[in-house]
N, C-alpha and C positions, 0 to 999 in steps of 0.2 A: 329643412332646418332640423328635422328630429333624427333624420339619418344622419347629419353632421353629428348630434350631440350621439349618439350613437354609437359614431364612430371614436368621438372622444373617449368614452366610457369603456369601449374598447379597448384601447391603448394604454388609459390610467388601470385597466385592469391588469394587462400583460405587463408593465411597468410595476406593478407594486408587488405581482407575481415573483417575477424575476429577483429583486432585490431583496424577496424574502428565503431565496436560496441560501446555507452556508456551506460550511465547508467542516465536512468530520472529521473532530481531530485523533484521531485513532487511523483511519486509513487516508484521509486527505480529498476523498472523493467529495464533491459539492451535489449535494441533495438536497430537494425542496425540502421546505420546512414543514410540511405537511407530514413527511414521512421522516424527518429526523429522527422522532425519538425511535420509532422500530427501529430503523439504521444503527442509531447509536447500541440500541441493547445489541441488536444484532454484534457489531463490530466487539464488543467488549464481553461476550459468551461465547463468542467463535474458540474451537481449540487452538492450542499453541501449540506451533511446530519446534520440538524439541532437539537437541542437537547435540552430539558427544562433541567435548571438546578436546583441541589435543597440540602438541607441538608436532612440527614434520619433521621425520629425518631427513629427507631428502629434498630435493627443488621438484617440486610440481606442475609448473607451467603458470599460465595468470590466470589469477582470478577473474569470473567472468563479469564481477562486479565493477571492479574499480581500475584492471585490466593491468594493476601490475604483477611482477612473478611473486608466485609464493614461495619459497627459500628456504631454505631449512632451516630450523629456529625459529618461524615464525607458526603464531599460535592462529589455529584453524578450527573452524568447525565442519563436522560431519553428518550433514543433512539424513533421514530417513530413508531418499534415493541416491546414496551414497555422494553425493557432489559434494567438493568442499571447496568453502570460501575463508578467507579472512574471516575471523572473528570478529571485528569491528566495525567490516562490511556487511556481514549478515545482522549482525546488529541492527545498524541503522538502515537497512532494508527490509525488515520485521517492523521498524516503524509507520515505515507504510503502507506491506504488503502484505498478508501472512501467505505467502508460499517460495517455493523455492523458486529465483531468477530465471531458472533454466526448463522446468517442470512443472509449471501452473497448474495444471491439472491433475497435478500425482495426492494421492491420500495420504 
């Protein structure tokens, strides 16, 4: 009987665990709540990958974000490791990542 109840106390532990998980809204990753708020400061003091922005002369091939061509006339940004994306892609990609699509690991 007491190993049953036990085992209940168990379950209601990893159950209430779980569902105190959320989900940060700066990068999107879900993290115990234990550790949210370090996360959260973390996420919102992290630097910001900055980016010239510019129109293209030319067609550059596609973006590797949203995988259509970039075209001449269309407005781009030019990453730190020189990659460029749509502007509108790297945008909403900075929403939930901060690094570059293609180079995760670059400074």
């Amino acid at each position: 009987m007491r190993a049953h109840r036990g085992l209940a106390f168990s379950h209601d532990f990893n159950s209430r665990r779980f569902s105190h998980d959320i989900k940060c809204p700066v990068c999107q990753k879900t993290v115990p709540s234990d550790d949210a708020e370090v996360h959260l400061v973390m996420c919102l003091t992290r630097p910001k990958i900055t980016y010239n922005e510019d129109t293209l002369m030319e067609d550059k091939g596609e973006c590797a974000i949203c995988f259509d061509e970039m075209l001449s006339g269309s407005c781009i940004a030019r990453l730190p490791c020189l990659c460029i994306y749509h502007k509108n892609c790297i945008d909403e990609w900075f929403t939930r990542k901060n690094c570059c699509p293609e180079h995760p690991g670059y400074d």
